[in-house]
C-alpha beads as a LAMMPS data file, in Angstrom:
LAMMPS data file: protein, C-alpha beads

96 atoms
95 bonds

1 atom types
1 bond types

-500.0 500.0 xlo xhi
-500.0 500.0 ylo yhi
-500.0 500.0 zlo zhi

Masses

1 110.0

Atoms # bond

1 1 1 -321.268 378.152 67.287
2 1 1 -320.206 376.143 70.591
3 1 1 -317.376 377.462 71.106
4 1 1 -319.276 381.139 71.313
5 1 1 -319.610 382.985 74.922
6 1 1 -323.532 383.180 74.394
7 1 1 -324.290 379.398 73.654
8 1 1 -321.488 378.168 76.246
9 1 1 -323.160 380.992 78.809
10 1 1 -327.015 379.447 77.530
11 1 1 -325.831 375.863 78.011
12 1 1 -323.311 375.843 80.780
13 1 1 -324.317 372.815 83.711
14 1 1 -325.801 374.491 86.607
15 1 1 -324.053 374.733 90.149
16 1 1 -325.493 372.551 92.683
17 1 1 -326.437 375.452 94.994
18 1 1 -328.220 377.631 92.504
19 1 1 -331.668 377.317 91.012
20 1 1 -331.605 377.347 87.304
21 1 1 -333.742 376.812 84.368
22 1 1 -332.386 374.827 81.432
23 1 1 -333.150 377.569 78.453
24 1 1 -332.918 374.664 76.066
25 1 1 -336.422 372.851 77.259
26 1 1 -338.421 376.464 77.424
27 1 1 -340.620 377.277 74.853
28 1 1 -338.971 380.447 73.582
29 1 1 -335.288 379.631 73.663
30 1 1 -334.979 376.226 73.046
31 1 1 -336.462 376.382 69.474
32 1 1 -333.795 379.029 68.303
33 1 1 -331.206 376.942 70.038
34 1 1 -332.377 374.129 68.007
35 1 1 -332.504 375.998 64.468
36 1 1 -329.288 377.710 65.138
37 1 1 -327.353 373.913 65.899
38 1 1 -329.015 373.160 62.693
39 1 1 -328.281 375.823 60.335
40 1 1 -325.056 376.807 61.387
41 1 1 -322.936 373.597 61.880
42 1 1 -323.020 372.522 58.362
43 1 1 -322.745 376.128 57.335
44 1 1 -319.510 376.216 59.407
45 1 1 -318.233 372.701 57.721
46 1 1 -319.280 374.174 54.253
47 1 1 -317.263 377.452 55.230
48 1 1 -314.285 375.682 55.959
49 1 1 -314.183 373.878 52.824
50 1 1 -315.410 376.428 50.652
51 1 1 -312.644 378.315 48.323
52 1 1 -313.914 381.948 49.371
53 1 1 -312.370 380.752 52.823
54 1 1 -308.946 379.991 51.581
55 1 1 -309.981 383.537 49.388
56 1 1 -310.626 385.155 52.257
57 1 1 -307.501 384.338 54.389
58 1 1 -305.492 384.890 52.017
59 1 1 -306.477 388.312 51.546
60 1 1 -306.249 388.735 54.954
61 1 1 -302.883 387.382 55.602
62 1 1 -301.918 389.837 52.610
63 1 1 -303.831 392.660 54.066
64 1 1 -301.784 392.076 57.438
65 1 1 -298.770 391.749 56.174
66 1 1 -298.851 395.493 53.848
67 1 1 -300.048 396.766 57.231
68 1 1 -297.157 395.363 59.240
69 1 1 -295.009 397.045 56.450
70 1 1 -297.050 400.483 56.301
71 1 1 -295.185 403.099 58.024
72 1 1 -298.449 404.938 59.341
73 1 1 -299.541 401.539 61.190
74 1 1 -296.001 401.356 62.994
75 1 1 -296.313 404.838 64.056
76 1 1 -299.707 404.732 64.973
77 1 1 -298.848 401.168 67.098
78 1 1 -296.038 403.164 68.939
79 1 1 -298.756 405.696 69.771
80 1 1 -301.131 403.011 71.969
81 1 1 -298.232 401.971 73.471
82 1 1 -298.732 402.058 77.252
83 1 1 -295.982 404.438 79.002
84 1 1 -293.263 402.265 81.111
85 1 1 -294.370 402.368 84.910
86 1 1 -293.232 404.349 87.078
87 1 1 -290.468 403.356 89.506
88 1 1 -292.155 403.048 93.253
89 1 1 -289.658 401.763 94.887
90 1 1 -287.492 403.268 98.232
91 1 1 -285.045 404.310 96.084
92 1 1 -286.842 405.953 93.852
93 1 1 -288.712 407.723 96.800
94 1 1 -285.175 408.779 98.695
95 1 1 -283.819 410.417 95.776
96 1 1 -287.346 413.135 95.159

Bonds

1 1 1 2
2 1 2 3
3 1 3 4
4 1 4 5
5 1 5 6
6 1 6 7
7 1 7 8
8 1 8 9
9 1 9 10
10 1 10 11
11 1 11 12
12 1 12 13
13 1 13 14
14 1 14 15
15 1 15 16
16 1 16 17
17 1 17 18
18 1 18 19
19 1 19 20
20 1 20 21
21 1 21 22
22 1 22 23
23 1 23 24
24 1 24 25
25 1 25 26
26 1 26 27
27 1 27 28
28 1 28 29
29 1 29 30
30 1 30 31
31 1 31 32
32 1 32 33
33 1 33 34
34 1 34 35
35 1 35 36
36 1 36 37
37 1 37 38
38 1 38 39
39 1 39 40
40 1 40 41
41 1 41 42
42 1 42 43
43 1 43 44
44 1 44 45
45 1 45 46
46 1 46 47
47 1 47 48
48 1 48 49
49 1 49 50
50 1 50 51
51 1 51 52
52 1 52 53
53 1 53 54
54 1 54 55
55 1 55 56
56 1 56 57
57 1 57 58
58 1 58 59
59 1 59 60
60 1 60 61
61 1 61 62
62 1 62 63
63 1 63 64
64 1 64 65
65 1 65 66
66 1 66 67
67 1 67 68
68 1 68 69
69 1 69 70
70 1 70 71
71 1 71 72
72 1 72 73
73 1 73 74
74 1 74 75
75 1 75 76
76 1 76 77
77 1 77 78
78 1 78 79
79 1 79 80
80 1 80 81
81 1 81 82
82 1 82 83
83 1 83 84
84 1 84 85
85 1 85 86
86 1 86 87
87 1 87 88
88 1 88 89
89 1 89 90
90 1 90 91
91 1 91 92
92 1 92 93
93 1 93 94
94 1 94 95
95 1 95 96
């Protein structure tokens, strides 16, 4: 849960020139703050140790791997590939 966007963004040290208000000692935020470093931290630890984890990634290493071998994904992963960009140079420009 620290490394997330949203409790970095909550929790990040003010700049010196700015006027901020520390979310974590208000009334509203800094109680969910609080439950959420409680619950979720030994729910992570527990998650990592757990077998549905290693279940889980290995299902998902699997599913990745008959993907990388499906014919339909390569074609559709040529598809999104950008175009090559176009030559801008003098050269180019002398010989239109």
């Amino acid at each position: 849960m620290r490394d997330s966007w949203l409790y970095q963004w909550l929790t990040a040290e003010p700049d010196p020139t700015v006027v901020t208000i520390d979310l974590r000692e208000t009334y509203t935020i800094g109680p969910v703050l609080r439950l959420l470093e409680r619950l979720v931290t030994p729910m992570v630890t527990r998650w990592e140790q757990s077998r549905l984890n290693e279940v889980a990634t290995a299902l998902s290493d699997r599913g990745r791997r008959l993907a990388e071998s499906s014919r339909v994904v390569r074609w559709l992963a040529r598809l999104f590939v950008p175009p090559e960009p176009e030559d801008r140079s003098e050269d180019a420009r002398d010989d239109r």
